[in-house]
C-alpha positions as CSV (number, residue, x, y, z in Angstrom):
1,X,69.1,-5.5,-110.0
2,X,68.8,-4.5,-113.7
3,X,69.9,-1.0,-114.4
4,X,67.8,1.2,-116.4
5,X,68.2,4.6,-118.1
6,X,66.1,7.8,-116.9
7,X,65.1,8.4,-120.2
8,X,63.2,5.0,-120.4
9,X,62.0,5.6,-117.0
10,X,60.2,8.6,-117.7
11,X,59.0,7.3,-121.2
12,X,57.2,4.4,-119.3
13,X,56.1,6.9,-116.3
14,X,54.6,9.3,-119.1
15,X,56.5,12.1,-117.5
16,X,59.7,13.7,-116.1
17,X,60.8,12.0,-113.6
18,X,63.6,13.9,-111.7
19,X,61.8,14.7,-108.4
20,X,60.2,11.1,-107.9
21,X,63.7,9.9,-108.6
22,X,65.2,11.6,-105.9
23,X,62.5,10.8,-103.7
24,X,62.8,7.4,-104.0
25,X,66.8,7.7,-103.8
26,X,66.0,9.4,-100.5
27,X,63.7,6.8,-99.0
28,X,65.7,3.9,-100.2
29,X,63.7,1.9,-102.6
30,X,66.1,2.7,-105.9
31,X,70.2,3.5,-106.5
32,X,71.4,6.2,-108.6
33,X,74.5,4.9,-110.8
34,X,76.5,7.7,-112.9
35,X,78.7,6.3,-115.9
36,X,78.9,7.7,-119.5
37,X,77.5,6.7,-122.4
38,X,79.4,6.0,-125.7
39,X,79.2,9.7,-127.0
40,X,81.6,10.6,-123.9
41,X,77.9,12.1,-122.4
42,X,76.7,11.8,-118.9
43,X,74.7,8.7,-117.7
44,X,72.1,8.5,-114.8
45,X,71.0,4.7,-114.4
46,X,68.6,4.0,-111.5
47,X,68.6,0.0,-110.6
48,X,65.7,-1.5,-107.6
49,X,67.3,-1.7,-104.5
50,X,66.1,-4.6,-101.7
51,X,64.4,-2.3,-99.5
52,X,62.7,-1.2,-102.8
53,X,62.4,-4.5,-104.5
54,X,60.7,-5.7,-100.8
55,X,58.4,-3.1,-100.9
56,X,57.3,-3.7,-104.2
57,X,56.2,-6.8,-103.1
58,X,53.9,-6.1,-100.2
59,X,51.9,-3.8,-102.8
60,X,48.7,-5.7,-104.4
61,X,47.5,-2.8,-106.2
62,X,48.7,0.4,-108.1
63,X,46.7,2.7,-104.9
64,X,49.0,1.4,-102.6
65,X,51.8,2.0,-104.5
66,X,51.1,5.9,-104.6
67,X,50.5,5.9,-101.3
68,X,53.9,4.8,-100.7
69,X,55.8,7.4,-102.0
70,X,54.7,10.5,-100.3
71,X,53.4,13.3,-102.9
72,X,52.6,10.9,-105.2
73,X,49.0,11.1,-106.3
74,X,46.9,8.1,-106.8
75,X,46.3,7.1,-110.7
76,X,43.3,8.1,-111.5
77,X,40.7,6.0,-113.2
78,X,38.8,7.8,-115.8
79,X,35.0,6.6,-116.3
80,X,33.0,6.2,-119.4
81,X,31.8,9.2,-121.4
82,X,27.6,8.9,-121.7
83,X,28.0,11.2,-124.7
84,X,28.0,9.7,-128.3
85,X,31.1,9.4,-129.7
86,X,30.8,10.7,-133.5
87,X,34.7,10.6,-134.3
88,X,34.9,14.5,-136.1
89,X,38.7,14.1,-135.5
90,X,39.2,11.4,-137.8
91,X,37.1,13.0,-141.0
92,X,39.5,14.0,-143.9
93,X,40.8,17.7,-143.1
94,X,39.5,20.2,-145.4
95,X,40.9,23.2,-143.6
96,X,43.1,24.0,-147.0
97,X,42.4,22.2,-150.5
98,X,45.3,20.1,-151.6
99,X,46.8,19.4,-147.6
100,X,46.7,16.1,-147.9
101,X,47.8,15.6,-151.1
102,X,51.6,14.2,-150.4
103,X,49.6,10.7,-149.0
104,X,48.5,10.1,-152.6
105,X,52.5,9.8,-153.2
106,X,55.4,7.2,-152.8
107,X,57.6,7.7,-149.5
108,X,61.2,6.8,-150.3
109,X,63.2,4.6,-147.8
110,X,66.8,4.5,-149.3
111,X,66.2,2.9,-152.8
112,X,62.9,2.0,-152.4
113,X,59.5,3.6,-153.0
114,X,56.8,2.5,-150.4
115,X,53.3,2.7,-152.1
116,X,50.1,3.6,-150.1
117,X,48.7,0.7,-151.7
118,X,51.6,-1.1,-149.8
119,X,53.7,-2.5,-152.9
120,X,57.5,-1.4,-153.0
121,X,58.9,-0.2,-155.7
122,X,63.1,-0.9,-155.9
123,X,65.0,2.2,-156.7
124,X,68.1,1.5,-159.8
């Protein structure tokens, strides 16, 4: 199976990740691998096991999947607002005159100057 690093783990599971790791260590569906990385620094990679793998393919919806792993909670599926939407977080801020000014400017990317107005500008 393909290894993968906790850190990408949790950035798809929108979360830490430490406890459900272990879990699933426990129960068998994934491996824990150790290694280091290039800066000498530890490395925790997690690959799908065949017990896991298996598993995985019995499930035909994300429900099930919570259900098994124990302590796991169910995603839950938001439903529409009935309110009106009007957007206030998107209007300009005006919480402090001249905030917003450094978007009227250039940002500079080595030796250019990217434009708001999306031209680049090569810096000599």
């Amino acid at each position: 199976m393909n290894l993968a690093k906790s850190s990408i783990i949790a950035q798809q599971a929108g979360g830490s990740i430490q406890e459900t790791m272990k879990m699933l260590c426990n129960l068998g569906y994934v491996r824990e691998h150790t290694g280091r990385q290039s800066d000498g620094l530890p490395a925790h990679l997690y690959s799908l096991t065949s017990v896991g793998k298996a598993a995985l393919e019995t499930l035909d919806d994300e429900t099930a999947a919570a259900n098994l792993i124990p302590g796991v909670a169910a995603p839950r599926v938001c439903a529409p607002s009935s309110a009106l939407y009007d957007g206030s977080e998107m209007r300009p801020y005006v919480g402090r005159p001249g905030a917003l000014n450094a978007f009227k400017f250039p940002s500079r990317v080595g030796q250019r100057l990217y434009h708001p107005d999306g031209t680049v500008t090569p810096l000599e």
